[in-house]
C-alpha positions as CSV (number, residue, x, y, z in Angstrom):
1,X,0.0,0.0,0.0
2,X,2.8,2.0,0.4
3,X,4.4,1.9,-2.8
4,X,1.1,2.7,-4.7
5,X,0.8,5.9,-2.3
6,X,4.9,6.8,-3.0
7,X,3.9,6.3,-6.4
8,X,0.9,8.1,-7.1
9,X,2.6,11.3,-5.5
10,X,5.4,11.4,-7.3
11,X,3.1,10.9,-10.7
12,X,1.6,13.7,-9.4
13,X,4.6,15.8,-9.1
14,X,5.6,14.6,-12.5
15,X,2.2,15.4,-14.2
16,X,2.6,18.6,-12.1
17,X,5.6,19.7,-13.6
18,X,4.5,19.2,-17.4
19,X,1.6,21.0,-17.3
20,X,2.0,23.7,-14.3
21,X,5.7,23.5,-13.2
22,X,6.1,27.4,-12.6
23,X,2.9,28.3,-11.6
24,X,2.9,28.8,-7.8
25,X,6.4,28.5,-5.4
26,X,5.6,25.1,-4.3
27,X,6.3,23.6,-7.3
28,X,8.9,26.2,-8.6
29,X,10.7,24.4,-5.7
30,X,10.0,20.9,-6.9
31,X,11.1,21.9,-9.8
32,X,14.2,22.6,-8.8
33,X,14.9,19.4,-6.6
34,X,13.6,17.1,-9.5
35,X,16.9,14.8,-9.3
36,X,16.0,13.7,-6.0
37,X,12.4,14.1,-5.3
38,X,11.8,10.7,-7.5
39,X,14.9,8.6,-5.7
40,X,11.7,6.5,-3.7
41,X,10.3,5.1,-6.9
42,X,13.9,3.6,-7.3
43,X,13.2,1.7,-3.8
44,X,9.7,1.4,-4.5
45,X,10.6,-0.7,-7.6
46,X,13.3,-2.8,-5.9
47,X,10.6,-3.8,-3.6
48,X,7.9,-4.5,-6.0
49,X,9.9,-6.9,-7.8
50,X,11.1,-8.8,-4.8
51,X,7.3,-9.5,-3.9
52,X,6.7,-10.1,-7.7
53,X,4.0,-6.7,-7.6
54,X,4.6,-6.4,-11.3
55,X,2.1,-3.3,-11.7
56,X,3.6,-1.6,-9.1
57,X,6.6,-1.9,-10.9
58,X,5.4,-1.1,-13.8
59,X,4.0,1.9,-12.5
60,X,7.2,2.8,-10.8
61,X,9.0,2.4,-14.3
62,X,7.1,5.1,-15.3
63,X,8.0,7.7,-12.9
64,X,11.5,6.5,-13.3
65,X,11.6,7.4,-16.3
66,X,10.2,10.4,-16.2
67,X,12.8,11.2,-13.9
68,X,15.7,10.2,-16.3
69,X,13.3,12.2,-19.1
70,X,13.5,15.5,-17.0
71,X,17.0,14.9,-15.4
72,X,18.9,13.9,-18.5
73,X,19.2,16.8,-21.0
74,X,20.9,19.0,-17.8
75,X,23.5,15.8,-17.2
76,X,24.4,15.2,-21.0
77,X,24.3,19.1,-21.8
78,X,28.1,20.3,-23.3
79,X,28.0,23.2,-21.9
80,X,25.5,24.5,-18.5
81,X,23.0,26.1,-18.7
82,X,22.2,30.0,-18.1
């Protein structure tokens, strides 16, 4: 039960961020700690597959890689950003 709840708030935050990710402080400040705000759907998914929960895992798949899909064009950038 407490992987699905881990999991649907950090869908949240994700869905959050693509549609209203600057629109009040809160989020601004999710924004901004977005490489590790999702680090419990990597424990969430360790432990779903251990108990063979395979749409939980599934389901943390998903935030993980939404994750990698907002974390990865700052890491494999040649140059930082502004």
């Amino acid at each position: 039960m407490a992987g699905w709840l881990i999991v649907a708030v950090l869908g949240l935050v994700a869905l959050l961020r693509l549609v209203a990710w600057d629109s009040v402080q809160p989020l601004i400040v999710l924004n901004a700690i977005t490489p590790i705000i999702y680090l419990p759907a990597w424990g969430v998914i360790v432990g779903a597959l251990v108990a063979r929960r395979w749409w939980l895992a599934a389901a943390a798949v998903v935030i993980i890689a939404a994750q990698l899909a907002f974390v990865l064009p700052e890491l494999s950038a040649a140059t930082p950003g502004p």
